[in-house]
Structures are given as structure tokens and as C-alpha cells.
N, C-alpha and C positions, 0 to 999 in steps of 0.2 A: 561624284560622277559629273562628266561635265553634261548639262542640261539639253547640249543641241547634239550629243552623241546618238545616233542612230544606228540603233541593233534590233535582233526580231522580238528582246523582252519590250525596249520602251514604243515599238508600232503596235504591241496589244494592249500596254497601257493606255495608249493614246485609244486605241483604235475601239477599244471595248466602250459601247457607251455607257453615260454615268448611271442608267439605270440596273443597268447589270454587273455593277463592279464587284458588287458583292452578292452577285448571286453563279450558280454551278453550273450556266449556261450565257451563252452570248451570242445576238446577231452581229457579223461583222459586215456591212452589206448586203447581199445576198447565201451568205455561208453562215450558217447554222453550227454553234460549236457548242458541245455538253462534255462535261466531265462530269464523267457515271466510271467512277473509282473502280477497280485498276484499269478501266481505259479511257478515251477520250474520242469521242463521234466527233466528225465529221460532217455533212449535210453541206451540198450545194446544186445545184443545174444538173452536175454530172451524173450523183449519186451517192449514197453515203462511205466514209472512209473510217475504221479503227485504228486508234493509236494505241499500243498498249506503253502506259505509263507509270508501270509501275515502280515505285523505289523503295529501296531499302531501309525498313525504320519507320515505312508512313503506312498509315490506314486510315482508310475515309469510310465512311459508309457511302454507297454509289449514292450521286444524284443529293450530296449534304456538306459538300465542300465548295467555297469561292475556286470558279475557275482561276481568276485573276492572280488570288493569295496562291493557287498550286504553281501557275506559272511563275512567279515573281522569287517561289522557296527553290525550283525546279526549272533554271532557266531554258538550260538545253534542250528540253520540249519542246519553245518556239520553231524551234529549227524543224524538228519533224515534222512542225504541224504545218510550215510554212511547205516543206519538202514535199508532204502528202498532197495536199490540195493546189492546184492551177490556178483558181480564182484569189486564195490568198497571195499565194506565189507572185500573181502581178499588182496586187494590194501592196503589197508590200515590196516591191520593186517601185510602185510608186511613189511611195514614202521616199525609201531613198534620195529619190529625183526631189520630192517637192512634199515640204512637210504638209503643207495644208490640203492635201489631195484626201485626207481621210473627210 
């Protein structure tokens, strides 16, 4: 993959900080994101948002799986998560424009 490709898996890798890379929840900014297995919260300004993300084949116990690792097996999630929320929405419009804005 080439390193400087920008899509919505590598702005959560980037974007997640290193303390949460392996943990089942992540601040990204001001937005709040927990993966509580088969969904995924949401939390910002607005209010909170449900993702339901469930897939075929997998089971987590809620609230004991790397968000990160769900995203990265799971990429098409990005996209809802980015879809759901406005605040990531322009998070990640920024990225686009300008890698260093995380």
C-alpha cells in the first residue's frame, strides 16, 4: 500500500492516539468512539450516534475488542463512521487537504 494513500482506514490509524490503539474505545478530538460489539457509539457536541457493525463470522464480547484491530479487519466501517458523525466528517475532510491537521 502505498504510505501517502489517504482513505477513512489509514485517517483512524493515524488519527487514534497511541494510547488507545489497542484499546475498544478512542478520543478522536472532541468525538468519543467505543466499540461495544455488535455496535459502535458514537459521542460528540451533538449527541450520541449507533453504528450497528455487525459481521458475519465475528464475535466480541462488547466493550473487549481493539477498536482499531475491528476497523483495520472491517474496513468499510470507516465510511459509516465517518458518514454518521459531522465532526469526524470534517476531521477527515481535513486529512484529505492536509495530512498534518490531525
Amino acid at each position: 500500500m502505498d504510505a501517502h494513500r489517504k482513505t477513512p482506514l489509514t485517517f483512524f490509524q493515524q488519527a487514534i492516539p497511541e494510547p488507545f490503539k489497542n484499546d475498544s474505545n478512542a478520543d478522536i478530538g472532541e468525538v468519543f468512539i467505543a466499540l461495544i460489539y455488535p455496535e459502535i457509539l458514537i459521542r460528540d457536541a451533538t449527541g450520541d450516534y449507533i453504528i450497528d457493525c455487525r459481521q458475519d463470522g465475528f464475535y466480541a464480547e462488547a466493550d473487549d475488542f481493539p477498536l482499531l484491530n475491528f476497523l483495520e479487519m472491517f474496513p468499510t466501517i470507516c465510511d459509516s463512521l465517518i458518514a454518521e458523525c459531522t465532526a469526524l466528517k470534517q476531521r477527515y475532510e481535513r486529512y484529505l487537504t492536509d495530512l498534518q491537521c490531525l
